[in-house]
C-alpha positions in Angstrom: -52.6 -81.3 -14.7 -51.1 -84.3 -16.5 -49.2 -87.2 -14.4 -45.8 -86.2 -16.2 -46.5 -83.1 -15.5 -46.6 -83.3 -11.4 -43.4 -85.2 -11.6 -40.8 -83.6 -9.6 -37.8 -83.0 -12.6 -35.3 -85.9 -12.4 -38.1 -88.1 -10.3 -37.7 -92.0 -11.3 -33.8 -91.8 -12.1 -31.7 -95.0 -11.7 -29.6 -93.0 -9.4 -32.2 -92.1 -7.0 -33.9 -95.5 -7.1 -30.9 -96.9 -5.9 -30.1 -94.1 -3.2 -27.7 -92.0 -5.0 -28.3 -88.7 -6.6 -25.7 -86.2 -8.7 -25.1 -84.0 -5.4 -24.6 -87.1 -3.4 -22.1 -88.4 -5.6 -19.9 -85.4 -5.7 -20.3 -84.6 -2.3 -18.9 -88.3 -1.5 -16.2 -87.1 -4.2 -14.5 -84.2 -2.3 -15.4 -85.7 1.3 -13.2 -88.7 0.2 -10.5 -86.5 -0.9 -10.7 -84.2 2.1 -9.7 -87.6 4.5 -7.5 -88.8 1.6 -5.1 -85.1 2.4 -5.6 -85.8 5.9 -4.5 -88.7 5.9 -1.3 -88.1 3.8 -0.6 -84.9 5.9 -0.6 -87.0 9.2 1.6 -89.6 7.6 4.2 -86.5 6.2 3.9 -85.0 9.1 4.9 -88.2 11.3 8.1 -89.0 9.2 9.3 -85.6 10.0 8.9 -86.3 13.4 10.6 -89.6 13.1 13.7 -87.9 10.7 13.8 -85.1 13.5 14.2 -87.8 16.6 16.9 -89.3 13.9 18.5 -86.0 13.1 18.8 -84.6 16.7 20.7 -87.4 18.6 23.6 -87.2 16.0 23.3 -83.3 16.0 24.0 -83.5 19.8 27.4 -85.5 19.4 28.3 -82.7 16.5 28.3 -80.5 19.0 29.9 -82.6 21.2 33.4 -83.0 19.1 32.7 -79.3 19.0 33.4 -79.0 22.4 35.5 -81.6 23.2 38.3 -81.0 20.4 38.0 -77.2 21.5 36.8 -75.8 18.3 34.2 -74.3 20.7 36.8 -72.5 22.9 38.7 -71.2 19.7 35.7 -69.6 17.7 35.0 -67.4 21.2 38.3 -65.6 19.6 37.2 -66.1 16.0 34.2 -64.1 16.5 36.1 -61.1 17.6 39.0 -61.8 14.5 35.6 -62.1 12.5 34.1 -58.6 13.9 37.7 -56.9 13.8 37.9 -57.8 10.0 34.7 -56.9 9.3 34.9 -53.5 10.7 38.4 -52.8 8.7 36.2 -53.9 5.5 33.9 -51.2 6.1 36.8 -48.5 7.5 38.7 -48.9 3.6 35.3 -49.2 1.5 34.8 -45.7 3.4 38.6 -44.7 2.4 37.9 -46.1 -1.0 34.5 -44.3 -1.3 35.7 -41.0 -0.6 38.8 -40.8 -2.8 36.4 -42.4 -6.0 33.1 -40.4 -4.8 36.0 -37.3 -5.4 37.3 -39.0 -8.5 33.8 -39.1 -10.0 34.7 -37.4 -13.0 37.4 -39.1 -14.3 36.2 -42.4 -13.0 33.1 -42.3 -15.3 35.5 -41.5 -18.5 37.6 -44.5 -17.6 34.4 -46.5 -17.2 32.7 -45.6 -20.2 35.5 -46.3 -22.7 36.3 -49.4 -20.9 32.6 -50.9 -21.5 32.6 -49.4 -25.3 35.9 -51.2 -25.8 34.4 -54.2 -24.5 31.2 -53.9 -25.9 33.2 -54.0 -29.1 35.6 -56.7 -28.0 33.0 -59.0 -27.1 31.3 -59.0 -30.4 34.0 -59.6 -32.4 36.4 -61.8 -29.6 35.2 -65.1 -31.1 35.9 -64.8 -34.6 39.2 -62.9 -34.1 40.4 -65.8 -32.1 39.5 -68.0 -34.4 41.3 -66.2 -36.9 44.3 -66.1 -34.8 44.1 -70.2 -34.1 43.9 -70.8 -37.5 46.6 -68.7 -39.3 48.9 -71.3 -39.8 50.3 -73.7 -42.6 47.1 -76.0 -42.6 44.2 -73.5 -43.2 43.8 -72.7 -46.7 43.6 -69.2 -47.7 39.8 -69.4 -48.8 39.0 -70.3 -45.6 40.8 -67.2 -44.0 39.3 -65.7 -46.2 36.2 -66.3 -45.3 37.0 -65.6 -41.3 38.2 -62.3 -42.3 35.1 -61.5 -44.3 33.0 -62.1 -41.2 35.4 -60.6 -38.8 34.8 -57.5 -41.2 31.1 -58.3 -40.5 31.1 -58.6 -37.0 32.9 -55.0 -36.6 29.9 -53.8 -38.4 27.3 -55.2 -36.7 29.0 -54.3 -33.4 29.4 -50.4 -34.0 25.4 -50.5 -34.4 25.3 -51.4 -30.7 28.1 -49.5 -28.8 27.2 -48.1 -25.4 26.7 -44.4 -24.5 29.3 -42.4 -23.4 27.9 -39.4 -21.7 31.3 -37.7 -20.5 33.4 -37.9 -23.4 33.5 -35.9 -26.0 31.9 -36.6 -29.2 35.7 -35.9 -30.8 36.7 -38.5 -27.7 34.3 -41.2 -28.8 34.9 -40.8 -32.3 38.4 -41.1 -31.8 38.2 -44.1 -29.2 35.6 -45.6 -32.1 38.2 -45.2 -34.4 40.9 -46.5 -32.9 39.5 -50.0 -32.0 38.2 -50.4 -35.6 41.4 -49.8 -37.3 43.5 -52.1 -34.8 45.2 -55.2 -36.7 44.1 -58.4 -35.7 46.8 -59.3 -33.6 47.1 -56.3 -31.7 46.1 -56.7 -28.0 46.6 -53.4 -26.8 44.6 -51.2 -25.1 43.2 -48.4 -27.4 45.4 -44.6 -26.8 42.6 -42.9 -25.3 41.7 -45.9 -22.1 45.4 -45.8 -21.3 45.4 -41.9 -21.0 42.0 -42.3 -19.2 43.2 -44.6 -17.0 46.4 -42.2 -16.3 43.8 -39.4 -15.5 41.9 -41.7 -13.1 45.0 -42.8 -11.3 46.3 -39.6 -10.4 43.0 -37.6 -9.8 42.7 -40.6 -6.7 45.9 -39.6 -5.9 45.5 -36.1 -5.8 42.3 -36.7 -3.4 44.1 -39.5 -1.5 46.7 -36.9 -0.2 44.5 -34.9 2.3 43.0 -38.3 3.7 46.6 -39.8 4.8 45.6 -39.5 8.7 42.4 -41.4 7.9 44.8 -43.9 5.8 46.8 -44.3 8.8 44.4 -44.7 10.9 42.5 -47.5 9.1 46.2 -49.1 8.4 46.8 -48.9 12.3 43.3 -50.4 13.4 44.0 -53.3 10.5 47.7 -54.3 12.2 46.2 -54.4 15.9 44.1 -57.3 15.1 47.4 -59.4 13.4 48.3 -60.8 16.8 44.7 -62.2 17.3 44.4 -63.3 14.1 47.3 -65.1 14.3 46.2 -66.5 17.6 43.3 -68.2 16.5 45.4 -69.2 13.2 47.5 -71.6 15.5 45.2 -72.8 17.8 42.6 -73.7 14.8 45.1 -76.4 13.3 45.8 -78.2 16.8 41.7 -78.3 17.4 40.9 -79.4 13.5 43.7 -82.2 14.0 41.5 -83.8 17.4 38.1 -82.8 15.7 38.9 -85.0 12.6 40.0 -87.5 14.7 37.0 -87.9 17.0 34.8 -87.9 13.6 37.1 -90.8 12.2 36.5 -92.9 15.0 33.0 -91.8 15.5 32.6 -93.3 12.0 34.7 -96.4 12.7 32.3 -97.0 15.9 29.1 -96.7 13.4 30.2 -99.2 11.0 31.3 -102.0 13.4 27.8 -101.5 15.1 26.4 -101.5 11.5 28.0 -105.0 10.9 26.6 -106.4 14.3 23.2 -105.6 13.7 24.1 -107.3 10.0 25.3 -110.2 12.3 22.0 -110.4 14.5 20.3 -110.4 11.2 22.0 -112.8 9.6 20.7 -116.3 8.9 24.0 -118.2 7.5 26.2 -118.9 10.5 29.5 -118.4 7.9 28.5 -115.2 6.9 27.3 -114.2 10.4 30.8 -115.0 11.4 32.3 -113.4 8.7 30.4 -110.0 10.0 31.6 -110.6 13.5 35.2 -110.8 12.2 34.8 -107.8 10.3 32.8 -105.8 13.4 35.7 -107.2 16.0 38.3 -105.9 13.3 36.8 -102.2 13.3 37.3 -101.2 16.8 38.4 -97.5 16.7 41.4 -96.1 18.5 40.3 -93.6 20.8 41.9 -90.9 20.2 44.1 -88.4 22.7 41.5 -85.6 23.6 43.4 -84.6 26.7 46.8 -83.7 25.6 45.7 -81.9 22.9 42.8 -79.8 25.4 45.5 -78.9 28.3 47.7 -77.4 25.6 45.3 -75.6 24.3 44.2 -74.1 27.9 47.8 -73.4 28.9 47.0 -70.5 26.5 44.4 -69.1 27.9 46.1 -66.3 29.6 47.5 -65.6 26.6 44.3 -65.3 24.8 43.1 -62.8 27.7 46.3 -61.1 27.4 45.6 -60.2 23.3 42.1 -60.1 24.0 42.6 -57.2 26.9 45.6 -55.5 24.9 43.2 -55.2 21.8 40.6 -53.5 23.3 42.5 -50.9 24.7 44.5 -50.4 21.6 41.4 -50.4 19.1 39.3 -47.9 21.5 42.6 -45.5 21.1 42.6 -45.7 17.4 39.0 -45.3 16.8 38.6 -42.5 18.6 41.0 -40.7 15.7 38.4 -41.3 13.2 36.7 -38.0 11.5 33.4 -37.5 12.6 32.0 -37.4 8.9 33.0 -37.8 5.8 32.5 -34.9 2.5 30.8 -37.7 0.5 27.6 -39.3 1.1 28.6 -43.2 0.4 31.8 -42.9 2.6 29.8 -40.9 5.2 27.1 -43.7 5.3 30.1 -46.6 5.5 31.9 -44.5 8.5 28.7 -43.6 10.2 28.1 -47.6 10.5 31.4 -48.1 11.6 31.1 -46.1 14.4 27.9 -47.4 14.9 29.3 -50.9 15.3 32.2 -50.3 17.3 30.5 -50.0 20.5 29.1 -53.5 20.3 32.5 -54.8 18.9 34.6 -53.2 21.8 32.1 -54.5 24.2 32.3 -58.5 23.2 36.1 -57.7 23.6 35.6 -57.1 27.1 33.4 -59.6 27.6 35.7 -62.5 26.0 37.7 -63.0 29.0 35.2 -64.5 30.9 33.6 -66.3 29.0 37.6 -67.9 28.0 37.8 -68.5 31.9 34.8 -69.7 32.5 34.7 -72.4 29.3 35.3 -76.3 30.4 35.9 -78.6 27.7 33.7 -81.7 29.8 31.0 -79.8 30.4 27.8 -82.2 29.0 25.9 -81.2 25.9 22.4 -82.0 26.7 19.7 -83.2 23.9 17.4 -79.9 24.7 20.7 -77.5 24.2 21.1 -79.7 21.0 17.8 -78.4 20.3 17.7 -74.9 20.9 21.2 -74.6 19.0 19.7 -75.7 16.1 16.3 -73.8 16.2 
């Protein structure tokens, strides 16, 4: 066997002289970009750290003026305002669902000519405006002309792409088809046959809305016991806003003049060192009156248990008059979760007046309920 033969393949290389071979190399390649990502990880992940211990301080003094101003002590009302609105939402989309779910018929014919007619509009909207816009003295009549020739265009091109209309008639649609391509340019209207639709619609959720007038009631009744509350938490929200803003303002006030002293510390120049002192001495805040404003707003605290108790027992009454079910499935499903939901609702009404009696305004915030809040 030949010398060159018994050589190993790549033997004698530069490379390998020197120490180094292909594998080395790219080996050394993704190592060094392995501890590169570490090492940009560890830096991302310490100036989220750093922006957290920023973020959390300033967090905690949020919920501070929460508490202080008594924005805390109003929204333990709002929530119930909040639950009792959103339980009267779902009571009339029930109403709602059952008088349209019986009104299916004629709902779907007032649908379907509505979107053909605006199918139709839409396609031909912009030119016909512009038409309209420019059907004075200045235009000259080749121009209109020309509008009117693509208007005529445009109505074409539009009929090609009309929506179906599976419960009219084909004598219907023909006739609604008819209607809105022979209308003048200027006519706004509504064709005939969407305004006889609409008639039919209207009265066919009348005719179904007659049987449901106890549930109407009822729903109408449930909506008017929450008016007290709600107007409750109305009042005491603008005198709580008023010392919230005002605790921010000077909370703002007290960051810029410490702003300017650290400026001052900084600052080499002893005029414009000065000049930052005069400005930081000039920026003192006025602390604002947070007591007043607090023992006004807990002399109504017995009021608040007051509505909170006479709700309860007024709401339990009038749910209990709702039907059991519902003929239609949507308006079933929305009552079922009504009823669903009321136990919980009727329950955090009881369990408001304690929590009113037992809130203090002075009670400390401390950083790890700052914490948890946010998580």
């Amino acid at each position: 066997m030949s010398r060159k033969e018994s050589r190993a393949p790549g033997q004698g290389h530069r490379f390998q002289k020197r120490g180094f071979s292909y594998e080395k190399i790219i080996r050394y390649f993704f190592a060094s970009n392995a501890g590169l990502t570490i090492v940009i990880l560890t830096l991302i992940i310490a100036f989220l750290m750093k922006e957290g211990l920023g973020f959390f301080p300033g967090y905690r003094r949020e919920l501070e003026i929460y508490r202080i101003a008594g924005l805390e002590f109003v929204d333990l009302s709002r929530k119930n305002l909040t639950s009792h609105e959103e339980l009267a939402s779902v009571l009339n989309r029930a109403y709602y669902a059952e008088i349209n779910g019986k009104s299916a018929k004629e709902m779907k014919r007032y649908q379907e000519a509505g979107a053909l007619n605006n199918a139709f509009s839409e396609k031909v909207g912009p030119t016909r405006d512009l038409i309209l816009n420019n059907s004075g003295d200045g235009v000259s009549p080749q121009a209109l002309a020309v509008m009117k020739q693509n208007y005529e265009k445009q109505k074409k091109a539009a009929l090609d792409h009309l929506p179906p209309t599976p419960h009219l008639t084909e004598a219907e649609r023909e006739a609604l088809i008819a209607s809105i391509t022979a209308k003048a340019i200027e006519d706004t209207e509504d064709p005939p046959l969407i305004t006889q639709l609409t008639e039919q619609f209207s009265a066919a959720q009348q005719k179904h809305s007659e049987p449901l007038a106890g549930l109407r009631a009822t729903i109408d009744e449930f909506q008017a016991a929450g008016e007290g509350l709600g107007t409750l938490v109305s009042e005491m929200t603008e005198s709580v806003v008023t010392t919230k803003d005002a605790l921010a303002k000077a909370d703002i006030i007290e960051k810029d003049r410490k702003t300017l002293l650290a400026a001052a510390e900084k600052a080499k120049d002893p005029a414009e060192r000065e000049k930052l002192i005069s400005e930081a001495k000039a920026s003192i805040a006025e602390i604002p009156d947070v007591e007043g404003p607090i023992r006004t707003l807990l002399d109504r605290r017995p009021q608040c248990i007051e509505i909170h108790n006479a709700l309860r027992g007024n709401v339990s009454t009038i749910l209990a008059k709702l039907p059991e079910n519902l003929p239609e499935g949507e308006a079933n499903r929305l009552l079922r979760a009504a009823r669903n939901a009321s136990p919980v609702y009727l329950d955090d009404l009881a369990k408001t007046p304690a929590l009113l009696n037992a809130w203090k305004h002075d009670e400390p915030v401390g950083l790890f309920a700052a914490v948890k809040s946010f998580m």
